[in-house]
C-alpha positions in Angstrom: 0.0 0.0 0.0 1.6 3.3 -0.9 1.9 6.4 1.4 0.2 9.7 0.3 1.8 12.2 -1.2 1.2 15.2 1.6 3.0 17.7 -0.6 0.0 17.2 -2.5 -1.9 20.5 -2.5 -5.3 18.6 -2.5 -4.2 16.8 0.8 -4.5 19.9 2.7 -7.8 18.8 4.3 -5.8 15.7 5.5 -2.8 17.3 6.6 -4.6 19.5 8.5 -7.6 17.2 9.6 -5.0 14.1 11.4 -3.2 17.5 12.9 -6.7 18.6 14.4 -7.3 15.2 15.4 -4.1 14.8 16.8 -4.5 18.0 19.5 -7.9 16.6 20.3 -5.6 13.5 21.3 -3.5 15.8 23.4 -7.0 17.1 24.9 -7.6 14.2 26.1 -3.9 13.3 27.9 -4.6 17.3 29.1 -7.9 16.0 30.5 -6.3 12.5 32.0 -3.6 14.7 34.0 -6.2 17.4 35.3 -8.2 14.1 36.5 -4.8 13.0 38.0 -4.2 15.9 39.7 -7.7 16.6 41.3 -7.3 13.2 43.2 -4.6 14.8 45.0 -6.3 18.3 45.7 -8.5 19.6 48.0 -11.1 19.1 45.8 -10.6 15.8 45.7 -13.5 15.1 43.3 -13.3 15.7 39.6 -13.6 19.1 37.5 -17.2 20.4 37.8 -18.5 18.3 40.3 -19.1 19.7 43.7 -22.3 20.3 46.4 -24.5 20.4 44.3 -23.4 16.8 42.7 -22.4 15.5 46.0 -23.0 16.3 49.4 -20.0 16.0 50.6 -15.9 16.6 50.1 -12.8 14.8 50.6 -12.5 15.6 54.3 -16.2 13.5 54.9 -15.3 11.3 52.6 -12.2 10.6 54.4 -13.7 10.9 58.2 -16.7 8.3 56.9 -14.9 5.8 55.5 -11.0 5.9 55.0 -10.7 2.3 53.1 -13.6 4.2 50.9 -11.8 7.4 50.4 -8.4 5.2 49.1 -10.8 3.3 47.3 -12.0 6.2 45.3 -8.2 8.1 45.1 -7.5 4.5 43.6 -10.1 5.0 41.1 -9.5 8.3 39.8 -5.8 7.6 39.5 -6.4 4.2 37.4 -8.9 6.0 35.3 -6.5 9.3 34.6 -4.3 6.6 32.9 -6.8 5.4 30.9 -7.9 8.8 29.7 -4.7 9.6 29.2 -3.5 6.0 27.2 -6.8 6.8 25.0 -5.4 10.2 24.3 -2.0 8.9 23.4 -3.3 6.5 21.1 -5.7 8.6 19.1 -3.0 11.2 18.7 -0.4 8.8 17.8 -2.8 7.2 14.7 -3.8 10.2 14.0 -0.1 12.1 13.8 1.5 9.0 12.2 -1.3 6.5 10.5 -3.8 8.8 9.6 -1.8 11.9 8.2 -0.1 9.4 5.6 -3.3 8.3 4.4 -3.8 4.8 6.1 -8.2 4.5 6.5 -7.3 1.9 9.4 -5.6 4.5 11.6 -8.3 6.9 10.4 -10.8 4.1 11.9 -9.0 3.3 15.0 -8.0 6.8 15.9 -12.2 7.6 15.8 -12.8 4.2 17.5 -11.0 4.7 20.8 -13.0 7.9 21.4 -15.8 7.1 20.9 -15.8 4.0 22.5 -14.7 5.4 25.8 -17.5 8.3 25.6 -19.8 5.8 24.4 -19.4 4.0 28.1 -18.7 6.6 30.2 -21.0 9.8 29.1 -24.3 7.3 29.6 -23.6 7.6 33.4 -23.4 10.8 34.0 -26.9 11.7 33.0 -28.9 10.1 35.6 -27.0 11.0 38.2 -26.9 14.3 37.5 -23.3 14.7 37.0 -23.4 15.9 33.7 -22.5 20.0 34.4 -21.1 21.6 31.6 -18.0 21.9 34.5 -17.7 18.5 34.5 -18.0 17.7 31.2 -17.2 21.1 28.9 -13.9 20.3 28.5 -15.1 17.1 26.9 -17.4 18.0 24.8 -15.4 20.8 23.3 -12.4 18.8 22.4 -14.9 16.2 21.2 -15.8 18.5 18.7 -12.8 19.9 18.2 -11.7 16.0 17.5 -14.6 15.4 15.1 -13.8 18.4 13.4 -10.4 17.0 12.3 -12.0 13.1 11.7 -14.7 14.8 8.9 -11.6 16.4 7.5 -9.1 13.7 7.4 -12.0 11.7 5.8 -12.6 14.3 3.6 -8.9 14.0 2.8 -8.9 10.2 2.9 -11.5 9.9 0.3 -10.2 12.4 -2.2 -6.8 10.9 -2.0 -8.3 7.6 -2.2 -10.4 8.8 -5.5 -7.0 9.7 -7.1 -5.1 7.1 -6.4 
């Protein structure tokens, strides 16, 4: 399988698309440290979530339950990795699958994404956990990521169609 040509001046909408998806990718390792560091705060709980989501903060947390309060430390920690991994790997397809023209790193780099939102966005509804807070920062480099996938495809195809 060849490698396209990004000198091309009709592979600008990849070029720049797999670069756009690529940041989004950094968002979301910016995102997985923020989560990281929050565990180890004062606030203890993530970005955007506070009284009014739960009734109480680290400090009660702690005082109620300490094998709880390590539980839930343990739990943000674990998932700040993951978030960040996800992050790595979508920038990574994106920076050096997608921007040469390869549809599978296109495919994967969307998939991981959307996968992860796809389990974990569900939950936050019910619960009332889904502040714009919370979740802003995640919805805005989510379309700041599908930004960049519609152009990559964009760029995909028409390289594709010339090939």
């Amino acid at each position: 399988m060849s490698q396209t040509d990004l000198s091309n001046p009709s592979n600008s909408k990849l070029r720049t698309g797999s670069a756009i998806m690529a940041i989004g990718g950094i968002g979301f390792i910016g995102y997985g440290i923020l989560f990281f560091i929050r565990n180890f705060s004062d606030s203890f709980l993530e970005l955007g979530i506070g009284h009014n989501e739960v009734d109480v903060g680290k400090d009660e947390i702690k005082a109620f339950s300490p094998s709880l309060y390590e539980y839930i430390g343990h739990l943000q920690i674990a998932l700040s990795g993951f978030i960040a991994a996800a992050g790595l790997a979508t920038a990574a397809l994106a920076w050096f699958g997608v921007r040469r023209g390869n549809m599978w790193a296109w495919v994967t780099a969307v998939a991981v994404p959307v996968l992860a939102l796809a389990v974990a966005l569900p939950a936050h509804y019910p619960n009332n956990f889904d502040t714009f807070g919370h979740l802003g920062l995640i919805y805005a480099d989510t379309v700041l990521f599908v930004v960049g996938a519609v152009l990559a495809l964009l760029g995909l195809r028409s390289s594709s169609a010339t090939d």
